[in-house]
KEMITOR-841645 format. One record per residue (C-alpha): residue in three letters; z, y, x. Coordinates in steps of 0.5 Angstrom, whole numbers, padded with zeros to 4 digits, always signed. Example, Ala and Ser with C-alpha at 12.3 -4.5 7.8 and 13.67 -1.06 7.14 Angstrom:
<rs>
Ala+0016-0009+0025 Ser+0014-0002+0027 
</rs>
This chain:
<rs>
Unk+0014-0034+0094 Unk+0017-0027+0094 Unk+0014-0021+0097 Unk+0011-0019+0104 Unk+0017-0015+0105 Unk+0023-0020+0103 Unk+0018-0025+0108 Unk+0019-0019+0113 Unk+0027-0019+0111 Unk+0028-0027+0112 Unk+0024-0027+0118 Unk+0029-0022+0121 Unk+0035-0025+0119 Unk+0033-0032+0122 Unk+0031-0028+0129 Unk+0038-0025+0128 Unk+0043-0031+0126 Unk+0040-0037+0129 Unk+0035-0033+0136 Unk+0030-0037+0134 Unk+0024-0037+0138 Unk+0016-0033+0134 Unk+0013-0040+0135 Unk+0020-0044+0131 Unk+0019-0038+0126 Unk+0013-0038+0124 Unk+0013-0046+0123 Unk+0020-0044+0119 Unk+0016-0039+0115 Unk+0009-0042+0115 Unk+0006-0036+0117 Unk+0001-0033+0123 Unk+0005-0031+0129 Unk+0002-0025+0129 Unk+0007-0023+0122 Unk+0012-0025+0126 Unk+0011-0020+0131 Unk+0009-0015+0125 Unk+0016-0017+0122 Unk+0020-0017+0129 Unk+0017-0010+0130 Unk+0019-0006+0124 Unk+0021-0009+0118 Unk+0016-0005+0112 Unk+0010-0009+0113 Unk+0004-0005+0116 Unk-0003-0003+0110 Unk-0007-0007+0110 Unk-0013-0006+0114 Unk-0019-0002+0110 Unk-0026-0005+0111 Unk-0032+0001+0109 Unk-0037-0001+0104 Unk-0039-0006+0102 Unk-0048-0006+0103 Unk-0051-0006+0095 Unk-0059-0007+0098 Unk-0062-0008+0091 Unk-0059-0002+0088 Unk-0057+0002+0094 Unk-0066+0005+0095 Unk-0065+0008+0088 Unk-0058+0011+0088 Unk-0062+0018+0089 Unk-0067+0017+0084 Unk-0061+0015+0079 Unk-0057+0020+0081 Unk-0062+0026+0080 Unk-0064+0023+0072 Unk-0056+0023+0070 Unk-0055+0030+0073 Unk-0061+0031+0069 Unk-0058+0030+0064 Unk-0054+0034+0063 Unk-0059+0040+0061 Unk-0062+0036+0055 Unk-0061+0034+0048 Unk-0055+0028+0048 Unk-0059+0025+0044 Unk-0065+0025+0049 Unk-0060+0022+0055 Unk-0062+0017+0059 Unk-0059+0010+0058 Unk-0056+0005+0063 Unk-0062+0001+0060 Unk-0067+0007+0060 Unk-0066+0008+0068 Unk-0067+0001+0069 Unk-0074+0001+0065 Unk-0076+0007+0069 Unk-0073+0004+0076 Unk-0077-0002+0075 Unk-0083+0002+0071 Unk-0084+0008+0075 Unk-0082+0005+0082 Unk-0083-0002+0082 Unk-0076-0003+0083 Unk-0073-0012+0083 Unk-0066-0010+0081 Unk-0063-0013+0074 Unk-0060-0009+0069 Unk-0053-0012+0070 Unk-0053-0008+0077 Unk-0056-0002+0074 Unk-0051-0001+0068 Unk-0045-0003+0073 Unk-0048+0003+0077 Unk-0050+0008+0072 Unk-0042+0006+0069 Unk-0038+0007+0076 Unk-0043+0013+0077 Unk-0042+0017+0071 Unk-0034+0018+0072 Unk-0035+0020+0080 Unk-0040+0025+0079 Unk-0035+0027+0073 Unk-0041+0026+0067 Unk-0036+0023+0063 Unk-0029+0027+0062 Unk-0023+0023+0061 Unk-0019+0025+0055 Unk-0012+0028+0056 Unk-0007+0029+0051 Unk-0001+0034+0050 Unk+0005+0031+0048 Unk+0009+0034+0043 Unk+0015+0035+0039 Unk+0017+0036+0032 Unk+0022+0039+0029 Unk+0027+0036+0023 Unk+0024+0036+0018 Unk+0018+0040+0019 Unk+0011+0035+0019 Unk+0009+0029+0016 Unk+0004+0024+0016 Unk+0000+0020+0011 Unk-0006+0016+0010 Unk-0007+0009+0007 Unk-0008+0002+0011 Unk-0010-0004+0008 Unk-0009-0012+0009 Unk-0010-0018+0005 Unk-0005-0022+0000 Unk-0005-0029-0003 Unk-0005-0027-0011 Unk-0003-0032-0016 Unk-0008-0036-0010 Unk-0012-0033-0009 Unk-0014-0028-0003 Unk-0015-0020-0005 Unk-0015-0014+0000 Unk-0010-0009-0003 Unk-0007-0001+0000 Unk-0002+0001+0003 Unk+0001+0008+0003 Unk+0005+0010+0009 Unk+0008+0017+0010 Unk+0012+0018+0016 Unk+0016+0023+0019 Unk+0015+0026+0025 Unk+0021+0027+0027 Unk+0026+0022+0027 Unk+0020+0017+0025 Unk+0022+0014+0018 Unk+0017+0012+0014 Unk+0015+0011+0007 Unk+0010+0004+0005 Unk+0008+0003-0002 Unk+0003-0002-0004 Unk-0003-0001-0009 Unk-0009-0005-0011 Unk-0014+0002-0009 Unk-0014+0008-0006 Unk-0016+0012-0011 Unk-0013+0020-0012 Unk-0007+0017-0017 Unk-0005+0013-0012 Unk-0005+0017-0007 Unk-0001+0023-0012 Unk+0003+0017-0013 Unk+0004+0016-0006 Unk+0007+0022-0005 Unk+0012+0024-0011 Unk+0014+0016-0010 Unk+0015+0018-0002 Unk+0019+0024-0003 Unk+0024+0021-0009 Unk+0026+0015-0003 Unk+0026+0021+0002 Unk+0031+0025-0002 Unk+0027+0032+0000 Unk+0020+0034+0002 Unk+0017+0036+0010 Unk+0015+0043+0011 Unk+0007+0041+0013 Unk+0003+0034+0012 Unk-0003+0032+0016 Unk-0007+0028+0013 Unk-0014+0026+0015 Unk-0020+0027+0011 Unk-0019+0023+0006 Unk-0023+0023-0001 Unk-0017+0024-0006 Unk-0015+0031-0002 Unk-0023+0033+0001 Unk-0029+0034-0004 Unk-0033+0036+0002 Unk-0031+0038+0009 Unk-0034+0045+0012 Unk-0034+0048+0019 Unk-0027+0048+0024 Unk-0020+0046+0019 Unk-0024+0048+0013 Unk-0023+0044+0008 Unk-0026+0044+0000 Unk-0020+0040-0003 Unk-0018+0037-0010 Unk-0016+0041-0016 Unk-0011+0035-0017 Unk-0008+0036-0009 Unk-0008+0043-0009 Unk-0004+0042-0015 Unk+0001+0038-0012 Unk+0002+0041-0006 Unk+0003+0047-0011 Unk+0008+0043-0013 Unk+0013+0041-0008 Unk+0012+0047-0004 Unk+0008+0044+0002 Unk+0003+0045+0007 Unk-0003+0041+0008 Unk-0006+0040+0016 Unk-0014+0036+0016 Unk-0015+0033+0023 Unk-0022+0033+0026 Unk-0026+0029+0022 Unk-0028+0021+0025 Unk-0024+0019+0031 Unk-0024+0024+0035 Unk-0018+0026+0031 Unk-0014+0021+0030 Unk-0010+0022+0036 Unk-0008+0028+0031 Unk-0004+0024+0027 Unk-0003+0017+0031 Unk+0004+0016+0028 Unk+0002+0014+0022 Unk-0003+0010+0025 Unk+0001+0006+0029 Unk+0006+0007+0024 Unk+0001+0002+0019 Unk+0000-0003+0025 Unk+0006-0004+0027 Unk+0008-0006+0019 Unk+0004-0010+0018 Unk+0004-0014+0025 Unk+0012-0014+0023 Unk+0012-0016+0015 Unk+0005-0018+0013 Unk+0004-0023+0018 Unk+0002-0028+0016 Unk-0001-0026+0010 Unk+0004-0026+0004 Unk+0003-0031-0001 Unk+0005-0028-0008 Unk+0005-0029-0016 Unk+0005-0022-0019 Unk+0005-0015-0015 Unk+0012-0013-0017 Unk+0014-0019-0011 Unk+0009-0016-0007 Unk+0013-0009-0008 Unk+0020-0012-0006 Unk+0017-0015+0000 Unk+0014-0008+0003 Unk+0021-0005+0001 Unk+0025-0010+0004 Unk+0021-0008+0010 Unk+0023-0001+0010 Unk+0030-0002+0010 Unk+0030-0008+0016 Unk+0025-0002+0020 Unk+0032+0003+0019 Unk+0035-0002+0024 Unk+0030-0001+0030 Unk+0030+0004+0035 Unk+0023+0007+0037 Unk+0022+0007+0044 Unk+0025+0012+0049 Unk+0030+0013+0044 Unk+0037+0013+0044 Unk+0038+0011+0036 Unk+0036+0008+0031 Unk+0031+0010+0026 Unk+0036+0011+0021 Unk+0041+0015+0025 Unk+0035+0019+0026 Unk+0033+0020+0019 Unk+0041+0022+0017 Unk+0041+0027+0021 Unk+0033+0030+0019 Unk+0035+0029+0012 Unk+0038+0035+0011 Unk+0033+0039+0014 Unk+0027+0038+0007 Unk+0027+0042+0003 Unk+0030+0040-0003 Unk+0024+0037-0008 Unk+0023+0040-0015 Unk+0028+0038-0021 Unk+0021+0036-0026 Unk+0017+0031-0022 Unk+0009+0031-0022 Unk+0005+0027-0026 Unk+0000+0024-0021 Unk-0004+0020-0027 Unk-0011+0022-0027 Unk-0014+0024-0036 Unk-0021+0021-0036 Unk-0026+0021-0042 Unk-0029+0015-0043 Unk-0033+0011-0048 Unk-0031+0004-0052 Unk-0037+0000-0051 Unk-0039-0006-0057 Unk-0035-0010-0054 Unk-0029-0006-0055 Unk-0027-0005-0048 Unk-0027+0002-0043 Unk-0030+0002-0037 Unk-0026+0005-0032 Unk-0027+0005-0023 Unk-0032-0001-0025 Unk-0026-0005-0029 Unk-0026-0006-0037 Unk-0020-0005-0042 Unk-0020-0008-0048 Unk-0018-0003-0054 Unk-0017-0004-0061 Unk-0023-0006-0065 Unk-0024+0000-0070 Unk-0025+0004-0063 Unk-0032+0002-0061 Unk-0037+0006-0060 Unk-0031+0013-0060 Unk-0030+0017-0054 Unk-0022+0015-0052 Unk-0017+0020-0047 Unk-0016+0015-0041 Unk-0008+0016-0037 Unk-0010+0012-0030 Unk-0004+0011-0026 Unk-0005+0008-0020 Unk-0001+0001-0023 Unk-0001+0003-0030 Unk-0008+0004-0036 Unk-0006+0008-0042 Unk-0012+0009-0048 Unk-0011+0014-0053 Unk-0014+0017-0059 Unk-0011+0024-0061 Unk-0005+0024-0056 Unk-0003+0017-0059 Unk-0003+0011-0055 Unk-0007+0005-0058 Unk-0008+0001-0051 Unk-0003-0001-0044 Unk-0006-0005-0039 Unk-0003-0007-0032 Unk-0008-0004-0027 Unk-0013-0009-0025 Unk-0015-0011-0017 Unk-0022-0012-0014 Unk-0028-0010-0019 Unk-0032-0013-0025 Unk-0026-0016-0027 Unk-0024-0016-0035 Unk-0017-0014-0037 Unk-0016-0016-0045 Unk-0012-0017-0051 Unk-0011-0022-0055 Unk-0008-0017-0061 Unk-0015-0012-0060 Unk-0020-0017-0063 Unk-0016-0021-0069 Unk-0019-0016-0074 Unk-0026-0019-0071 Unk-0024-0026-0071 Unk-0022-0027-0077 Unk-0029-0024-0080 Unk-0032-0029-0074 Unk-0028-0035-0074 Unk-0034-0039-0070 Unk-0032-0034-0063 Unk-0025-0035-0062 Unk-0025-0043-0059 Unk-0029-0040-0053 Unk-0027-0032-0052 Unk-0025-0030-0046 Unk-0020-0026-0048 Unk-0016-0033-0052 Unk-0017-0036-0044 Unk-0014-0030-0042 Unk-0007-0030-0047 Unk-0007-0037-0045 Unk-0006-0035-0038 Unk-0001-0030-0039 Unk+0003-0035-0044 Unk+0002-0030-0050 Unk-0002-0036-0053 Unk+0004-0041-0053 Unk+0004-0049-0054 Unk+0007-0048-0061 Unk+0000-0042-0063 Unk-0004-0048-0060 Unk+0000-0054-0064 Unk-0001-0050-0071 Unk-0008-0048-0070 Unk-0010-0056-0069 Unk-0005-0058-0075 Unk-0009-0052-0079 Unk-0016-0054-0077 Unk-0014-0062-0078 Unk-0012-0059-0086 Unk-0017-0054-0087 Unk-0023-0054-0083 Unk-0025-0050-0077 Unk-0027-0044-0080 Unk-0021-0044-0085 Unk-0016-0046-0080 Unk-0017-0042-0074 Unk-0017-0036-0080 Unk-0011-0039-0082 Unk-0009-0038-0074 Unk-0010-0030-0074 Unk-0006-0029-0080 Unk+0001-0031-0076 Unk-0003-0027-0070 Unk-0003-0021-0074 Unk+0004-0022-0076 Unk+0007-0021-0068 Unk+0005-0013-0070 Unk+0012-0013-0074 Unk+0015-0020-0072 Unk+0019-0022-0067 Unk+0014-0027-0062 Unk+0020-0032-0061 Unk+0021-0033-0070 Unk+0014-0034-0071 Unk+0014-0039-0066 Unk+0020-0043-0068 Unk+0017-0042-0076 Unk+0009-0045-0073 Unk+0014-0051-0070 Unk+0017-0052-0077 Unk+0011-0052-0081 Unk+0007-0056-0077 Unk+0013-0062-0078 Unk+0013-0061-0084 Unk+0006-0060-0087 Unk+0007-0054-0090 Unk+0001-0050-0086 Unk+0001-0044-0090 Unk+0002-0038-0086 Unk+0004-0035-0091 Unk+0010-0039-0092 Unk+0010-0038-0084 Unk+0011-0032-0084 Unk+0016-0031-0089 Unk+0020-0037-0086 Unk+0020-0032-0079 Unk+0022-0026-0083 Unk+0029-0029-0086 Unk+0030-0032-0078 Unk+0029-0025-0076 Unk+0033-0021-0081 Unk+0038-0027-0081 Unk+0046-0022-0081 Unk+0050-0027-0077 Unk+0058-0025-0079 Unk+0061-0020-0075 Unk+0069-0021-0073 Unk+0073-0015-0070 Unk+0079-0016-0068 Unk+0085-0013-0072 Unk+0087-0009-0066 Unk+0081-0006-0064 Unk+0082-0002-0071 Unk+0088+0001-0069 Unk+0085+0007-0066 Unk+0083+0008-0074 Unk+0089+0007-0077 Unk+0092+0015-0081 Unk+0098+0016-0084 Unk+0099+0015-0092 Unk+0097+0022-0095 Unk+0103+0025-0098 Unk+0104+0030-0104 Unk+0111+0033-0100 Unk+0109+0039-0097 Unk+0105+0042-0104 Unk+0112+0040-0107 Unk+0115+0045-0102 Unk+0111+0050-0103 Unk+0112+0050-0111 Unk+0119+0050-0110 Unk+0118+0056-0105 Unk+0114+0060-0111 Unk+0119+0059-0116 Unk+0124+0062-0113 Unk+0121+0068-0111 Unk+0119+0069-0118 Unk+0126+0067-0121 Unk+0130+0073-0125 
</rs>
């Protein structure tokens, strides 16, 4: 059914065309002869009638007393105000009134705004000039890792102007992500806004004082030092997350867009294809009430950053730690392992948002890929060998031998070895035997060594000493090389000749002839 006026519009038409009488057009119409009238008459419907207001009986005796506590209120603490649930206790306490509390609170809600307690907030729009602010904060959401379900972050800096933003993904939010964050953010920019705002995130503000005052990092000062940038804190809480709200729409709208529903992946680099894919496809779309596209609109803000500084900044964090007994540092409430002859020194630790490096005197002795979630050990098989031979017993049940299993670094060919040794030699014997050919990948090829474990255990000499050498000739093999003749032609030189040493001994003797 269309509108009231379409119905008055049709109504007309009939009487016009056809001089249908009210009763027929309001058979045709199904409709009250009076709405004929109406329609006959003028062809805007009339208002509609207003009818007063309604009587409330059960709250209209108390509407004073409410009326003069919530006035009331606003001479005394916030804290000590009276709730919609406390004016019915004292309504039904004080006055033995018979309402309930729905039609109290309903009251005491509607009420409030008539008498202009509650303020309904008003924003000012803004405009942002070319490449003059940015926004930045971090949003998580959840992925399928290897199987298994992890929260993970996501940095999102987002330029005002045109609205591109930048995302990345890391297992934390911790102040090396965040520095990385934006060294990565500025080199996909190709420049760097003139002011970011930020919310009082913990890697930028060690404590927050009075107004926009902020205590700040070291770290992030020393950044900000570094591109040349300023830096705006919004008003701590929700009050002030209007102040940035461009970045946070910006982090649920990707996440509606890419990460739903959640991605099932099997290591973090696929996720980091994925989340770039998605700021390439976001180029395409126009923001509402724009005429162009986001990436339009950045081509022409681009130009306007400041260019970045030709050195980029270093966001890894240097930490001292402690190895423990079990020859593994303890960082953000996960565990690395480090070479054996370590514990118990205090090693220099290299935390970068993805990547842990170790080192002893400026040398690196330990990599690991950046864990995600907490409690979780990350270990390598290589650290411990040096223990294992002296303790062959603790190698079949060692959590780092389940770990190297999963990563495939203990393949098929160590696993048919070692049973072939301990069948020979015992399990002592034969697991020692193991840990020679482990120590050898220091110097060796991996994939030499495999084919040599798989020869010697077809055919029966287990030595790993005789396996060590059978993957040394594989490795140092010299496979002949065959250039073609003429690729050599660029080397060819004429043949020497003594001609020009015989010119100039003719030359002198005649000079020196009587």
């Amino acid at each position: 059914m269309g509108s009231r006026v379409e119905l008055f519009e049709q109504i007309r038409r009939d009487r016009r065309l056809e001089e249908m009488s009210i009763r027929e057009l309001a058979d045709r119409h199904g409709v009250h002869r009076r709405t004929v009238r109406q329609a006959l008459a003028s062809s805007v419907p009339p208002p509609r009638q207003t009818y007063p207001a309604r009587a409330r009986p059960a709250i209209d005796p108390w509407r004073e007393v409410i009326d003069g506590w919530l006035i009331g209120d606003q001479a005394v603490h916030r804290k000590q105000r009276h709730t919609a649930r406390r004016v019915w206790q004292r309504l039904v306490a004080e006055h033995g009134a018979s309402v309930s509390e729905v039609t109290v609170s309903r009251y005491v809600g509607l009420r409030r705004v008539e008498l202009g307690i509650v303020d309904q907030e008003v924003f000012v729009a803004q405009e942002h000039p070319p490449g003059a602010e940015a926004e930045v904060d971090f949003g998580e959401f959840q992925i399928v890792l290897d199987g298994v379900v992890v929260k993970v972050w996501m940095f999102v800096m987002r330029l005002s102007c045109s609205g591109k933003a930048f995302h990345v993904a890391y297992g934390n939010q911790a102040q090396e992500a965040f520095l990385e964050g934006h060294t990565a953010a500025f080199e996909h920019f190709g420049g760097v806004p003139g002011r970011i705002r930020y919310d009082n995130l913990k890697p930028a503000v060690t404590r927050v004082l009075k107004g926009r005052d902020r205590e700040e990092s070291e770290r992030f000062i020393a950044l900000r030092s570094h591109y040349g940038f300023d830096s705006f804190f919004c008003i701590p809480g929700k009050q002030g997350a209007h102040e940035k709200g461009g970045v946070e729409g910006e982090i649920g709208r990707f996440r509606r867009r890419h990460l739903v529903p959640p991605p099932k992946i099997a290591t973090l680099v696929e996720l980091a294809a994925l989340v770039a894919a998605g700021d390439v496809t976001d180029d395409d779309r126009v923001i509402t009430g724009r005429t162009s596209t986001v990436g339009a609109a950045f081509a022409t803000e681009q130009p306007t950053l400041m260019p970045p500084p030709d050195e980029a900044f270093d966001p890894r964090v240097i930490e001292s730690r402690r190895v423990d007994q079990r020859a593994r540092v303890s960082i953000r409430q996960c565990h690395y392992s480090v070479p054996a002859r370590y514990a118990g020194r205090r090693l220099s630790v290299r935390l970068g948002a993805a990547m842990v490096e170790v080192l002893d005197a400026g040398k690196v002795v330990a990599t690991h890929t950046r864990a995600i979630g907490r409690y979780v050990q990350v270990l390598t098989l290589d650290h411990y060998l040096e223990v294992l031979a002296r303790k062959p017993g603790a190698f079949p049940g060692a959590t780092v031998l389940a770990q190297a299993k999963a990563a495939g670094s203990f393949t098929t060919a160590h696993q048919g070895y070692w049973d072939a040794a301990r069948a020979a030699r015992g399990d002592g014997d034969g697991t020692r035997m193991l840990i020679e050919v482990l120590l050898a990948h220091r110097t060796l090829p991996a994939a030499a060594l495999v084919v040599a474990m798989d020869a010697a255990v077809t055919s029966g000499a287990l030595d790993p000493q005789v396996v060590i050498i059978e993957a040394r000739r594989a490795a140092t093999a010299q496979v002949a090389l065959v250039v073609p003749i003429s690729a050599l032609a660029r080397y060819d030189r004429p043949a020497p000749t003594l001609s020009s040493y015989d010119d100039l001994l003719t030359t002198a003797t005649a000079r020196t002839a009587p």
